[in-house]
N, C-alpha and C positions, 0 to 999 in steps of 0.2 A: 915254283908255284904258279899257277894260270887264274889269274885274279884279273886285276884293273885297267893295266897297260894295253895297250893297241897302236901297234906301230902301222899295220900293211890290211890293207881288205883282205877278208878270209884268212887272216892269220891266225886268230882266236880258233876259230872255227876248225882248222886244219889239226892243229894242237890238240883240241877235244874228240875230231873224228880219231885221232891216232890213240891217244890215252884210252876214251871209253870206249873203243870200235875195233881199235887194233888193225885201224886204218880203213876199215870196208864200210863207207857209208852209207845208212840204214835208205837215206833219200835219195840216193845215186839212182836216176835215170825213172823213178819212183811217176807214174802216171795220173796227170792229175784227174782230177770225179767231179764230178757237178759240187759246189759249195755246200756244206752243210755246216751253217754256223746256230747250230741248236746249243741255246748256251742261254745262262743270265749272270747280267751284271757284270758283260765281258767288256767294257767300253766304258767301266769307269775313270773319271779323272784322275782316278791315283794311280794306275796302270799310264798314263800316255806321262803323265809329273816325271815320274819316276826316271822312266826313257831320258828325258828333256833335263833333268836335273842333274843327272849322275853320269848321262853318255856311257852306261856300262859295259865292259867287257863282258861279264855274265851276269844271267839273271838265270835263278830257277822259281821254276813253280811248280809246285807238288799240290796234284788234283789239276789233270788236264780236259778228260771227258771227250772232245771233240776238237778242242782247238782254239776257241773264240776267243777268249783272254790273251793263249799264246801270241795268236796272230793279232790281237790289237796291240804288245808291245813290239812286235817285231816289223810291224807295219811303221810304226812309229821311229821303228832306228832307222829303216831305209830312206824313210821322209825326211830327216835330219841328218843322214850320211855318217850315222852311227855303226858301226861297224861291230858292234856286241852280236854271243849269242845268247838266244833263248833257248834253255833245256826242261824240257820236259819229263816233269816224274807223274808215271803213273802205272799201273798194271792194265789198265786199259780194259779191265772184268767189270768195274762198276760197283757202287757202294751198296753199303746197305736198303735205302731207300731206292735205289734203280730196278734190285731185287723185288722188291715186298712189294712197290708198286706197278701193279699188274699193266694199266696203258704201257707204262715205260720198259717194263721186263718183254713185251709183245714187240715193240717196234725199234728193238736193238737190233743188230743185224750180227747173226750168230750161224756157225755149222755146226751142228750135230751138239747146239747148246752152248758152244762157245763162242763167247760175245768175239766181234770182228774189229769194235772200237779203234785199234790201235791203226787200220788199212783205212778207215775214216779219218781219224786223224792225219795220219801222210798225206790222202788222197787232198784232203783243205789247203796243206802248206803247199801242196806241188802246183793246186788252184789259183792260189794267190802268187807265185811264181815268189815265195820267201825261204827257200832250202836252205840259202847262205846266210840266213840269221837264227837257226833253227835245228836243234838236234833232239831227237827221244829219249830218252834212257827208261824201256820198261822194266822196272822193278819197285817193289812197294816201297813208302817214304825211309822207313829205316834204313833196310838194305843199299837205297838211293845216297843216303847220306853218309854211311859208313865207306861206299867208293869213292865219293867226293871227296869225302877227309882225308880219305885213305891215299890218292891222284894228287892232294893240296889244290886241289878245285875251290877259289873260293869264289862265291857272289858279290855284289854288292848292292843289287834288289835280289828279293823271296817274297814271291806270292804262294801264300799256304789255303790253298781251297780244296780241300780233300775231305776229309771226316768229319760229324758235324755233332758227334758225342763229345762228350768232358775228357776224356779216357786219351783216345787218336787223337783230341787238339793239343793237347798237353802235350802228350809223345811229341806231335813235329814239332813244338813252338822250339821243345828241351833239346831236339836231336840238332834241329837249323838254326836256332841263334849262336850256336859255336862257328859256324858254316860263313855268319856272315860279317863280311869285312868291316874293321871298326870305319864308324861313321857311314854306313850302309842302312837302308830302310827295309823293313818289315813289312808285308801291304797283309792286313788279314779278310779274308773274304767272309764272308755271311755274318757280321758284326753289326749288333744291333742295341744298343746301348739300352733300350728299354724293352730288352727282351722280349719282343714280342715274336720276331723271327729268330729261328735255330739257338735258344735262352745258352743252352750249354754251350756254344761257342767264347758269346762273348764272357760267362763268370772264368771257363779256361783261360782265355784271352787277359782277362783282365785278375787273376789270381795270380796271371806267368809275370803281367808287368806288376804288378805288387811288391813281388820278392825279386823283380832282378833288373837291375839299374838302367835305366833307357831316357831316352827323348826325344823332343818335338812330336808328343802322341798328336792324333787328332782321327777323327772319326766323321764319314757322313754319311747316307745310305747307300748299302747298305756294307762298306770296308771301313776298317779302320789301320792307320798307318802308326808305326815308330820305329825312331832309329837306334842303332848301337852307337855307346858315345865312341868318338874318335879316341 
């Protein structure tokens, strides 16, 4: 199982290009693009904690969009000489609201209608010269979690910022709390305790801890964190 342990730089990292990649690395020789860290709420404190707390071998996040969160925790292992990766889930098409909202659906960069998202994402990690903490894996959350489980890939941070109905927050909370290693953290994005932003986030968020045993919650704008008891 590729969990906790970190013995050698780019050891993690090697282990995951071979299991998910089957060796052929997605960022190998990958060019970097002028930066485009179009993002919100990529630079909160529970993303750098997280890094700094746990020194993990892996971390996922599911709902990557461009990159900016990935690269704030990944920035953060290199500043600490943390040797973990960050993996990235997403399909890289873009959510429902990317869709419906016309500015946003206008200035994605697509061929023949197909968003390019995921060559903007590369093109940021190749920017920031952070490949060696940093792998993709495009496929939607489920599918994502089902080759994890399936590889024994486990985290010990998960940042869940991807869908912002009742419906898909529920799906990942149910699919990646199995995922994550006991005494591992939770980080949830768009949690707003007084529902004022994204309301169905947090009643998902806070319906999932209701019914299933966790700790050291705590919440501030706009994440909220907890962990799997050890």
């Amino acid at each position: 199982m590729i969990s906790a342990d970190i013995s050698q730089p780019g050891e993690v990292r090697r282990g995951l290009v071979e299991t998910l990649w089957y060796g052929q690395d997605p960022l190998a020789g990958y060019p970097a693009q002028p930066l485009d860290r179009e993002g919100w709420n990529f630079d909160h404190l529970y993303l750098t904690d997280a890094i700094d707390h746990y020194r993990p071998a892996i971390v996922v996040e599911i709902g990557v969009w461009k990159g900016a969160s990935v690269l704030t925790m990944a920035r953060r292992m290199r500043e600490i000489g943390c040797h973990g990766v960050v993996i990235g889930v997403d399909t890289w098409l873009g959510s429902a609201e990317h869709w419906l909202d016309r500015a946003v659906k206008l200035r994605t960069p697509a061929v023949h209608g197909y968003p390019l998202l995921y060559f903007t994402f590369l093109g940021n990690v190749a920017a920031e010269g952070l490949q060696e903490y940093v792998l993709p894996l495009p496929l939607d959350s489920i599918n994502a979690s089902e080759v994890l489980w399936a590889a024994g890939i486990r985290p010990s941070v998960l940042h869940i910022d991807a869908g912002h109905d009742y419906d898909s927050v529920t799906t990942d909370l149910e699919h990646w709390w199995r995922l994550l290693l006991p005494g591992g953290v939770l980080i949830a994005d768009d949690y707003d305790a007084a529902g004022h932003v994204w309301p169905e986030v947090a009643r998902a968020v806070d319906d999932f801890r209701a019914r299933t045993p966790h700790v050291d919650f705590a919440a501030l704008p706009y994440k909220c964190r907890f962990s799997k008891p050890a």
